[in-house]
N, C-alpha and C positions, 0 to 999 in steps of 0.2 A: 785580673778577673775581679780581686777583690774590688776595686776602685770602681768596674761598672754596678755594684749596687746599688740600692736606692741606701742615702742614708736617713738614720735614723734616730734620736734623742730618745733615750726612756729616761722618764725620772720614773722611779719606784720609791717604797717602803711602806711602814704603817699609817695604820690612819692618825692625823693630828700631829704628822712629822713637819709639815709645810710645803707638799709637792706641788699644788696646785701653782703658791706664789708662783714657786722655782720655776713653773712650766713657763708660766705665763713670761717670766723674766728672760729666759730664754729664749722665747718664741720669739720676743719682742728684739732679742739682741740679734737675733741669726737670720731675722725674717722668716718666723715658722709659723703654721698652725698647729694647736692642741686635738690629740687624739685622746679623748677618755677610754680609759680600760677601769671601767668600776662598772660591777654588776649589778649593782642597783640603781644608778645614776642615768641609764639608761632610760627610767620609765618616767613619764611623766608624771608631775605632782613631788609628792617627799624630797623637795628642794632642803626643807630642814633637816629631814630625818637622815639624810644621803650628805649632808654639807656639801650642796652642791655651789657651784661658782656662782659670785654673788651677781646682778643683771652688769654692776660696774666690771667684774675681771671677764664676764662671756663678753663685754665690750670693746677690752684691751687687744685683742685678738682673736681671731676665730674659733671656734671651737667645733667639738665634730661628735656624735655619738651619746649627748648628752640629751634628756627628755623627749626620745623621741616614740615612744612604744608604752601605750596604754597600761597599765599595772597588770593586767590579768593575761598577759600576753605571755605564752612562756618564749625565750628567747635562749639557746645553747648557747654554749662554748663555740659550734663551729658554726654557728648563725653571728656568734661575735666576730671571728677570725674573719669570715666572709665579707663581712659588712667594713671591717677595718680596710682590710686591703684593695679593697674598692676606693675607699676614701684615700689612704697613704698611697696610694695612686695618683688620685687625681690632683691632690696638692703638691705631688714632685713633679708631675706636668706642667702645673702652673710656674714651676721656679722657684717654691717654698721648700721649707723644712720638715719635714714631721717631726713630731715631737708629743710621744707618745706617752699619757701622766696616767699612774692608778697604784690602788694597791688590789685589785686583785690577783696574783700572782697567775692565776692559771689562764687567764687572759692575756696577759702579757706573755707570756711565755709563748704558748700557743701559737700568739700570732708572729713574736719575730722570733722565734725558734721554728718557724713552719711546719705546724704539724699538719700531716695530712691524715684527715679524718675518717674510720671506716666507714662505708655506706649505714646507715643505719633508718632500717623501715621505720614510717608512721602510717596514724589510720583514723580517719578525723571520726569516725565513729567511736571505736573504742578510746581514744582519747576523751570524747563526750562523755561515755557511760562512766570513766574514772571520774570526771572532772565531777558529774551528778552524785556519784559516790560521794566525793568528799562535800559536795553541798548539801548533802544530807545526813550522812553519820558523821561527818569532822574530820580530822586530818589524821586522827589517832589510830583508825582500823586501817587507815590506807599507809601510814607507816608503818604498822606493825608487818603490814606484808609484805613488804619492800624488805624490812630487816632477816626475815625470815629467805625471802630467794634472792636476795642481793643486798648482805652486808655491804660490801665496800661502798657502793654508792650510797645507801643510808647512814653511814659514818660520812657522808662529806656533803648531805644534802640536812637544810631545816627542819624540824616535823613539820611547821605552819608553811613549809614553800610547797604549795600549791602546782603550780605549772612547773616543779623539777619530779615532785611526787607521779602525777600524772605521769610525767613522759619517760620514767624508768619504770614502773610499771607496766604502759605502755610497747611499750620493747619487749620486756620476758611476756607479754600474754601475747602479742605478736610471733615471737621468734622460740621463745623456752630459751632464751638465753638470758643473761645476767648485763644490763647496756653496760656495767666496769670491766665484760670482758670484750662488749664493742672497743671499747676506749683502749684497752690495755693494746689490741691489734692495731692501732694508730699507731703513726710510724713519722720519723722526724724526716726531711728532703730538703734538699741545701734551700740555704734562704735565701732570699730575693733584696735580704738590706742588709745594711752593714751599718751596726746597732753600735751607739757607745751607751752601755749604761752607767748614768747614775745613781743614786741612794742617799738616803737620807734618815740616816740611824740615832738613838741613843743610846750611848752605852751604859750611862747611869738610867738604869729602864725605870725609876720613879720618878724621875724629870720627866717623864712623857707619861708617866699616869697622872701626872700632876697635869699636863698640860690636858691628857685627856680628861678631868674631873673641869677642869675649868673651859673645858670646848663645851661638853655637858650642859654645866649650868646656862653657859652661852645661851646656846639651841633650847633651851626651855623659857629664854627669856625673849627669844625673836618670835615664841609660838609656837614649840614642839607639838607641847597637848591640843592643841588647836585644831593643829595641823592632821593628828592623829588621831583626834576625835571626827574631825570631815569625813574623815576615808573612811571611818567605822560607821558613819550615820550611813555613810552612803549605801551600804548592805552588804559588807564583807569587804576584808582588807585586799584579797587574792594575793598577789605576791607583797604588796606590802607588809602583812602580814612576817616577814621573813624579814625586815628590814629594821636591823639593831637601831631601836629606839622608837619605833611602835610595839612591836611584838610585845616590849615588857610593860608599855602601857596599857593592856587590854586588863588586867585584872583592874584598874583604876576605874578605868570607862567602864566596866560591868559594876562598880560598886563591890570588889569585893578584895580591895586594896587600895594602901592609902601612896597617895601621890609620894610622896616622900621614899617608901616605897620601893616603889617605881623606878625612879631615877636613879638612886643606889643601885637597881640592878642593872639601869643603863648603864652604869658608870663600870660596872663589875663589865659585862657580858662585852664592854667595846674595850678595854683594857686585855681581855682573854682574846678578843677579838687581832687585836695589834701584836698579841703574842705570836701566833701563827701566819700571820703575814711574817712575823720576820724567820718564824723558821721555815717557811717557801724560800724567801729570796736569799737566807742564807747557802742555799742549795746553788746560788747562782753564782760559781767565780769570777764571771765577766765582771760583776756590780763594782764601781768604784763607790766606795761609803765615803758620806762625809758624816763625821761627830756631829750633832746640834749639842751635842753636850759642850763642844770646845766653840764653837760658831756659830751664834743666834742672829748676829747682825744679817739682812737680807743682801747686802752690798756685798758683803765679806763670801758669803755663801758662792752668790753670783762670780765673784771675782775667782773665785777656788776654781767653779766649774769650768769659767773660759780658762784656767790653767789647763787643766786635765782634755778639753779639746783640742785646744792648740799643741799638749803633746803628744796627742794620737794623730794629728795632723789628719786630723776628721774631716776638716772643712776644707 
């Protein structure tokens, strides 16, 4: 039974581990397309901000799931699941691989752990009168009331994510329920692939602040502020707003912080950021880890992971 699954490649870990290469190298070795599981990467625009694949790696190989959804669009968890298996679909019809690259954990999971998601109401009216709220008092009173009848989701949503704010709000003024207790009634049902995961860890976790302080400077030098100042002239960030590495530039662009700043807190907020991706996927037994503390070379990497296929006898 297990064998008639669709299979599946996940590369996981933190950001600035090197998954994308990996995906791609894979992709390329096994004949796969790349699935994005990154919740920001999704929208169009904040190619910087999101380090999304550069036009030369979306060329290496296909890619799926990447800039396709206007900033202001709110997009779920099970609008991502949906969307995925649609696509990891259609590329094992064709004969390909999936080969599914990200770090947001709760994406990945979701989708090849198959959750199956409670019904949960919407109401394009009262989603409007929120979304008006927050265009005209800010993002602050519409979180305070979120934390007031649904902590657990305001512990795992941004103050400035706009279309996550909305749509747990949303729900309790809908239903009088709390959507972390929609969520908590989702329920796992046997999956449909038959996943090897990979990982991509440091265990000396200052090697990967160091590499995240020097990804940083990177992205400020290809045109972070640039890129973060468009999306501000433009009349409101909406979810970019929520996307480590604009968000801490808006005290800049308003003039009441200094660039320097800024970045330092980039550099803080995506370092805190890498923290909690790893304690998600440390939750995850299946992951096989590879050290970057022990293996930086991309060949060596590459060559470890056709180990660990060839002895799950995956392919």
């Amino acid at each position: 039974m297990e064998q008639e699954k669709i299979p599946v490649l996940a590369v996981v870990g933190p950001t600035a581990s090197g998954k994308t290469a990996l995906g791609i190298a894979l992709a390329q070795a096994y004949g796969g397309e790349i699935v994005s599981a990154d919740s920001m990467q999704i929208y169009r625009g904040m190619d910087i901000a999101t380090a999304k694949p550069t036009p030369e790696e979306l060329a290496a190989v296909p890619h799926h799931l990447i800039g396709f959804l206007p900033p202001e669009q709110s997009f779920s968890v099970a609008d991502y699941v949906d969307a995925a298996r649609r696509v990891i679909g259609d590329i094992y019809s064709r004969g390909k691989l999936p080969v599914v690259v990200g770090g947001t954990g709760l994406y990945v999971t979701s989708l090849l752990e198959h959750v199956q998601f409670a019904q949960i109401p919407r109401d394009d009216a009262v989603r409007a009168a929120l979304q008006a709220q927050a265009a005209q008092e800010g993002t602050a009173g519409l979180y305070a009331q979120l934390c007031q009848v649904d902590p657990d989701s305001a512990a795992c949503i941004h103050p400035n994510n706009v279309p996550r704010l909305v749509r747990a709000m949303e729900v309790y003024r809908l239903t009088g329920k709390p959507l972390s207790a929609f969520k908590a009634e989702s329920r796992l049902e046997p999956s449909p692939y038959r996943t090897l995961w990979l990982g991509l860890c440091y265990p000396d976790r200052q090697q990967l602040y160091d590499r995240i302080d020097r990804r940083v400077d990177q992205m400020v030098q290809q045109g972070l502020v640039q890129e973060a100042a468009a999306a501000y002239a433009a009349g409101g960030m909406g979810t970019a707003a929520a996307a480590i590495g604009y968000k801490e530039l808006i005290p800049y662009l308003e003039g009441q912080g200094t660039l320097e700043d800024c970045i330092a807190r980039i550099k803080q907020e995506t370092r805190r950021y890498a923290k909690r991706q790893m304690t998600w996927f440390r939750k995850n037994e299946q992951i096989q880890w590879i050290s970057r503390t022990e293996f930086d070379e991309a060949e060596e990497i590459l060559a470890i992971c056709k180990k660990k296929i060839a002895k799950a006898a995956f392919l």
